[in-house]
KEKE-3310 file (N, C-alpha, C; in steps of 0.2 Angstrom, whole numbers, plus 5000, padded with zeros to 4 digits):
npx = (5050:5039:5040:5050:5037:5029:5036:5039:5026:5023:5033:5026:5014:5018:5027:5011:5009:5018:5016:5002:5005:5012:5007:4996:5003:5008:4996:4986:4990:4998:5011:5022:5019:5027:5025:5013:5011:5019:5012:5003:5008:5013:5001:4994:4983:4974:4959:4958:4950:4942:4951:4958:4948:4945:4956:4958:4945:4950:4953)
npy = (4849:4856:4865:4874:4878:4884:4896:4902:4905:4913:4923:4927:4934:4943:4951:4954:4963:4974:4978:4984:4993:5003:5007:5014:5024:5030:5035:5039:5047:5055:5054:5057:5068:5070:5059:5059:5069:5065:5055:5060:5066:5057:5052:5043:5044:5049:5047:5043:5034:5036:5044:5029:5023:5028:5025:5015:5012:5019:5010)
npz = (5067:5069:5077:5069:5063:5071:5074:5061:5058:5071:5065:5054:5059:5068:5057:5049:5061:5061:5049:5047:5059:5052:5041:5046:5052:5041:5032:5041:5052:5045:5042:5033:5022:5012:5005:5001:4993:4982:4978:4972:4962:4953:4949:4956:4964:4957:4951:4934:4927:4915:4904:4901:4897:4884:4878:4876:4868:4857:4850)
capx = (5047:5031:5045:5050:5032:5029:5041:5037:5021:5026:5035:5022:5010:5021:5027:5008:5008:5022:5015:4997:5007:5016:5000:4989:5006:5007:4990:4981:4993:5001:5018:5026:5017:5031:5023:5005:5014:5023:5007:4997:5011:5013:4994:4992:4978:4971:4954:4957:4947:4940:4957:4960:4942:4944:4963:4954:4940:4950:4959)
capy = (4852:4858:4868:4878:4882:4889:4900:4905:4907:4918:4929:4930:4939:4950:4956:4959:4967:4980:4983:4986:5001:5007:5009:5018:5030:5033:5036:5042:5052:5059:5057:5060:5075:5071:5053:5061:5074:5060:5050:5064:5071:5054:5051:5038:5046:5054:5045:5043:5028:5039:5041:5021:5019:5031:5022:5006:5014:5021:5006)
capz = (5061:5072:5082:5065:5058:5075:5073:5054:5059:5074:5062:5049:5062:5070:5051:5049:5065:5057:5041:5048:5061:5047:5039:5050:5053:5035:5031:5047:5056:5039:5045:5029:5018:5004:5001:4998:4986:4977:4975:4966:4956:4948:4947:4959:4969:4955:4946:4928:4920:4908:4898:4901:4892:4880:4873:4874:4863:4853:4846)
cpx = (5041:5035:5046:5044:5028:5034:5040:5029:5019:5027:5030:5015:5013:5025:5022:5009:5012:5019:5008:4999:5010:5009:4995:4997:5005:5002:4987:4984:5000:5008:5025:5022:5019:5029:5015:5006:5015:5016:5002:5001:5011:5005:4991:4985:4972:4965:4952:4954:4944:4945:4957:4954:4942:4951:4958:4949:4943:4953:4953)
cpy = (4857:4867:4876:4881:4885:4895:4906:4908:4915:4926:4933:4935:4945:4956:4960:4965:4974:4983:4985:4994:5006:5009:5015:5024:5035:5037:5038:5048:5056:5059:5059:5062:5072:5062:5055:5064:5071:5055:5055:5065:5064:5051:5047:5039:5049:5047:5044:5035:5030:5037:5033:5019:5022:5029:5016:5006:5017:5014:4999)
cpz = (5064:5076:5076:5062:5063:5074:5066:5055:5064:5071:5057:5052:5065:5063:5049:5054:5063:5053:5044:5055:5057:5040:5041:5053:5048:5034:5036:5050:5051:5042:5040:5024:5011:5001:4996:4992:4978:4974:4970:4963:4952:4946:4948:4963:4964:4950:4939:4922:4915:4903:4897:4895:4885:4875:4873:4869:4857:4848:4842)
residu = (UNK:UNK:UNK:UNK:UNK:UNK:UNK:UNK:UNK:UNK:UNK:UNK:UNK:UNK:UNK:UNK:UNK:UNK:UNK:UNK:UNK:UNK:UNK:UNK:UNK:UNK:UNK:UNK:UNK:UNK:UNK:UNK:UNK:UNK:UNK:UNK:UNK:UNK:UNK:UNK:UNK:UNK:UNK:UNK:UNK:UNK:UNK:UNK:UNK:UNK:UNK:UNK:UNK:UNK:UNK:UNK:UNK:UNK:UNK)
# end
């Protein structure tokens, strides 16, 4: 048992390990443009707590 949660545990760091360089790919060294694009067109980058207050205000 001790054998497999080494093992699990193994994996579950080297997964961070991946997602934390596929992070700083993304994000720091812009390696793909058309993700940036894609996050502003749908208005994921974009700051609008206003409207969110102002539906919630309105009701």
């Amino acid at each position: 048992m001790k054998m497999l949660e080494r093992l699990i545990v193994k994996a579950v760091i080297i997964q961070l390990l991946f997602l934390l360089a596929a992070q700083v790919l993304l994000h720091k060294y812009d390696v793909m443009p058309e993700l940036k694009q894609l996050a502003q067109y749908e208005g994921v980058a974009k700051n609008s707590f206003e409207e969110l207050l102002e539906t919630f205000g309105g009701k």
